[in-house]
Backbone as a chain_set.jsonl record, in Angstrom:
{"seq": "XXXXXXXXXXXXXXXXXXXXXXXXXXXXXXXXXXXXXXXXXXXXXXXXXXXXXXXXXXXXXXXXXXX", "coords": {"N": [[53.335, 77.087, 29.93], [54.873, 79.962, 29.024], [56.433, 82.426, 27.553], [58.96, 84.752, 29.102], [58.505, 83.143, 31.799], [59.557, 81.415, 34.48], [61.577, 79.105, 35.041], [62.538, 75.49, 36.234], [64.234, 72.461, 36.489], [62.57, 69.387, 36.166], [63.572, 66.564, 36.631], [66.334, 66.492, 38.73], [69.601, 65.905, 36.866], [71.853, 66.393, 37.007], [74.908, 67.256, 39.59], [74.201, 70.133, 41.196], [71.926, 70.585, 39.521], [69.69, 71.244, 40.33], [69.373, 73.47, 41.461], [69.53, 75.137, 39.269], [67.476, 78.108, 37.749], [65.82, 79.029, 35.012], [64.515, 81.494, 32.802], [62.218, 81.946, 30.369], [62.941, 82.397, 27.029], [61.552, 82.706, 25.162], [57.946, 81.349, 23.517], [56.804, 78.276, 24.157], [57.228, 76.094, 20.931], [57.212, 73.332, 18.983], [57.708, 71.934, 21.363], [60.274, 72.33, 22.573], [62.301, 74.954, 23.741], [63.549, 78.567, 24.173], [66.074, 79.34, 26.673], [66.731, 81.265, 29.127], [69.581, 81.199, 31.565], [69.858, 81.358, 34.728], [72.26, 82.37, 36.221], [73.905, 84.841, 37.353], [75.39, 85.805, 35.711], [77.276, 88.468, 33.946], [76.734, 88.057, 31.397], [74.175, 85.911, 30.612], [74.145, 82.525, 29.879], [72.406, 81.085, 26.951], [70.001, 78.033, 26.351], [68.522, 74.987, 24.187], [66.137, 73.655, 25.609], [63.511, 70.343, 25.701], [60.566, 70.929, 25.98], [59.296, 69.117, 27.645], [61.136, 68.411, 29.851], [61.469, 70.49, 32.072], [59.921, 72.375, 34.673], [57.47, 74.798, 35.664], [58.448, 76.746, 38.073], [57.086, 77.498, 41.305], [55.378, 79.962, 43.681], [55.984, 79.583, 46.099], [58.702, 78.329, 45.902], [60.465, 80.549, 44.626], [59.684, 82.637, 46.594], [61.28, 81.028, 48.287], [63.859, 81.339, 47.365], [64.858, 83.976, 47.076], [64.662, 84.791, 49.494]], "CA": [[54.489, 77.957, 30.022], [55.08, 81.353, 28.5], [57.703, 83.881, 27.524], [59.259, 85.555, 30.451], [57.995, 82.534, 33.003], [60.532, 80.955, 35.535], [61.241, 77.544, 35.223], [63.411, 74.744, 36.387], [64.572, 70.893, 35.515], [61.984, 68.548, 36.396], [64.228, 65.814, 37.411], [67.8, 66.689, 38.589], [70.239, 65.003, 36.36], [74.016, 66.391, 37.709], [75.17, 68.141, 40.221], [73.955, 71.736, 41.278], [70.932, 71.829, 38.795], [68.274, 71.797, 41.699], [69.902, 74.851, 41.935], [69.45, 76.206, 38.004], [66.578, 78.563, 37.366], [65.808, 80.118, 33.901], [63.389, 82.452, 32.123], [62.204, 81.653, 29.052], [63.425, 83.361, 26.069], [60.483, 82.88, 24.042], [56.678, 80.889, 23.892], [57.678, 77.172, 23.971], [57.069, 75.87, 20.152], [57.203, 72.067, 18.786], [58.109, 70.445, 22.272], [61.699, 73.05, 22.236], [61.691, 76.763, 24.143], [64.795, 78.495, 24.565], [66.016, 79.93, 28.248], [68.364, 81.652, 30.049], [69.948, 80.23, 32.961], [69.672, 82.583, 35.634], [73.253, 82.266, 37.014], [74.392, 85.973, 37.67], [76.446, 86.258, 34.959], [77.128, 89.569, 33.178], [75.613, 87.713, 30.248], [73.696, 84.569, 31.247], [74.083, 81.787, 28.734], [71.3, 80.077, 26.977], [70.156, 76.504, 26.174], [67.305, 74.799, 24.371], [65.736, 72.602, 25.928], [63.017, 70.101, 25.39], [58.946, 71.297, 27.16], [58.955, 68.123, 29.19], [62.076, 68.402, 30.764], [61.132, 71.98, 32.566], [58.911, 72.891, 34.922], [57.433, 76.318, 36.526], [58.53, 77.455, 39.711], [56.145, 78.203, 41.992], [55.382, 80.606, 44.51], [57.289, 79.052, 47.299], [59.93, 78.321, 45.14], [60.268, 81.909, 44.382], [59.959, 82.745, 47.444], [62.964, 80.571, 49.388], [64.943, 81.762, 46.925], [64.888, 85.686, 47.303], [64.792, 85.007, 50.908]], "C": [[54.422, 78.986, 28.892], [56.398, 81.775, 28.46], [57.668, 84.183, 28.784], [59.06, 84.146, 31.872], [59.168, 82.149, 33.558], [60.837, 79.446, 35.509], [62.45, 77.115, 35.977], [63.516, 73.192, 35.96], [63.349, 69.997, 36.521], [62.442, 67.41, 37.146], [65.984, 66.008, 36.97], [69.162, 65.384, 38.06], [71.789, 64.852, 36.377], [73.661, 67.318, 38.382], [74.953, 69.678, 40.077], [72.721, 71.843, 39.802], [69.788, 71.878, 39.848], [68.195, 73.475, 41.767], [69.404, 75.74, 40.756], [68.053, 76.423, 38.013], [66.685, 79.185, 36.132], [64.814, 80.636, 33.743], [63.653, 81.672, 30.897], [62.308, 82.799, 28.012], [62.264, 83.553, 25.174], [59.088, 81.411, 24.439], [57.544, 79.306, 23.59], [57.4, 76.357, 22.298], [57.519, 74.284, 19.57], [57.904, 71.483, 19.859], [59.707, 71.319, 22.103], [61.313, 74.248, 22.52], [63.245, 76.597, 24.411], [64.623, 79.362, 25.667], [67.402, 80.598, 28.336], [68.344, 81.127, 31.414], [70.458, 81.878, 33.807], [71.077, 82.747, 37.084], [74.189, 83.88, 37.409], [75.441, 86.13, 36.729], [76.27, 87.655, 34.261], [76.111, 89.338, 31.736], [75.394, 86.112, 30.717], [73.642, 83.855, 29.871], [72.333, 81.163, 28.317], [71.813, 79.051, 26.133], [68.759, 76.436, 25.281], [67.239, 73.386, 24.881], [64.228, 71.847, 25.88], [61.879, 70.703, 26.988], [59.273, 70.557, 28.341], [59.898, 67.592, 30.048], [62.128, 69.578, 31.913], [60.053, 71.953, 33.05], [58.624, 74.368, 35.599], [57.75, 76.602, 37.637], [57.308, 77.591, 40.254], [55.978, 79.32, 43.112], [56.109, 80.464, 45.432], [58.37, 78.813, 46.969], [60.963, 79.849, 45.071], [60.631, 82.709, 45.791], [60.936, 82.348, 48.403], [64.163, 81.041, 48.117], [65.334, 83.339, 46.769], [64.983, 85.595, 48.461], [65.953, 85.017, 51.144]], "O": [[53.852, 78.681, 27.844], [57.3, 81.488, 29.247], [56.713, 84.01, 29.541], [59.609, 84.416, 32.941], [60.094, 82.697, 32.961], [60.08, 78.692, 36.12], [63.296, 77.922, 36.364], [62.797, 72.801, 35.041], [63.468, 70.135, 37.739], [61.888, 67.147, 38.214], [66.641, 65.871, 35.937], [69.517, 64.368, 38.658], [72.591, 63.974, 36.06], [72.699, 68.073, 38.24], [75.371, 70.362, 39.143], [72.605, 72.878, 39.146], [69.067, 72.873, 39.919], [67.327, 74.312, 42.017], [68.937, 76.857, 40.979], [67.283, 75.48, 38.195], [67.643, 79.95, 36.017], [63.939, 80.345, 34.558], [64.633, 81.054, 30.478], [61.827, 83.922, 28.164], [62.124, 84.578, 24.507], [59.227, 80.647, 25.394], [58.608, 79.197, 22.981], [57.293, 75.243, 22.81], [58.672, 74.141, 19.977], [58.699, 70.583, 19.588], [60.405, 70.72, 21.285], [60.355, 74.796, 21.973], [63.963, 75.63, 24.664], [63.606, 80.024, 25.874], [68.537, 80.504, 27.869], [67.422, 80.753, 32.138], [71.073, 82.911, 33.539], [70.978, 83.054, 38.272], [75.339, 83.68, 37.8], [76.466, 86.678, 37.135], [75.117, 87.996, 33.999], [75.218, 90.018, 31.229], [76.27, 85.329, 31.082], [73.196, 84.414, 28.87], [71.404, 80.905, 29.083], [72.875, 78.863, 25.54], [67.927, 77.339, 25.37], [67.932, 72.386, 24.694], [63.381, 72.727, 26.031], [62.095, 70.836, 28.193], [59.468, 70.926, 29.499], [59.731, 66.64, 30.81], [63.041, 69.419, 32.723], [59.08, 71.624, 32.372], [59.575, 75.02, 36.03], [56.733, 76.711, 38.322], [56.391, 77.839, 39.472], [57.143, 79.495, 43.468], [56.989, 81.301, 45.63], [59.248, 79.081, 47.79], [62.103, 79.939, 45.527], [61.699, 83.287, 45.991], [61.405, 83.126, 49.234], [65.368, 80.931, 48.341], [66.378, 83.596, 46.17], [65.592, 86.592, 48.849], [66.347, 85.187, 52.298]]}, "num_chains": 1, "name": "protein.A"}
């Protein structure tokens, strides 16, 4: 993972995060990257959260969700 990449939660742990996508705010550094949560807000909050809780989107991912 990288700056700018797309991620989401690895395994959903409450309601509606299947649903949360973020960007990463920055390169991920000791096991801790921070994100924004990609909820349409005027200003989207961020979080940090730990590497191995996050994973990348993928193409299809990406894809059903712009569709």
């Amino acid at each position: 993972m990288k700056k700018g990449d797309i991620v989401k939660f690895r395994e959903v742990a409450d309601p509606g995060d299947e649903k949360v996508w973020m960007r990463l705010l920055e390169d991920p550094d000791g096991g801790r990257v921070l994100v924004e949560a990609l909820v349409g807000m005027q200003l989207n909050p961020t979080y940090v959260y730990p590497v191995n809780d996050l994973v990348m989107c993928d193409q299809r991912d990406l894809i059903r969700k712009t569709a």
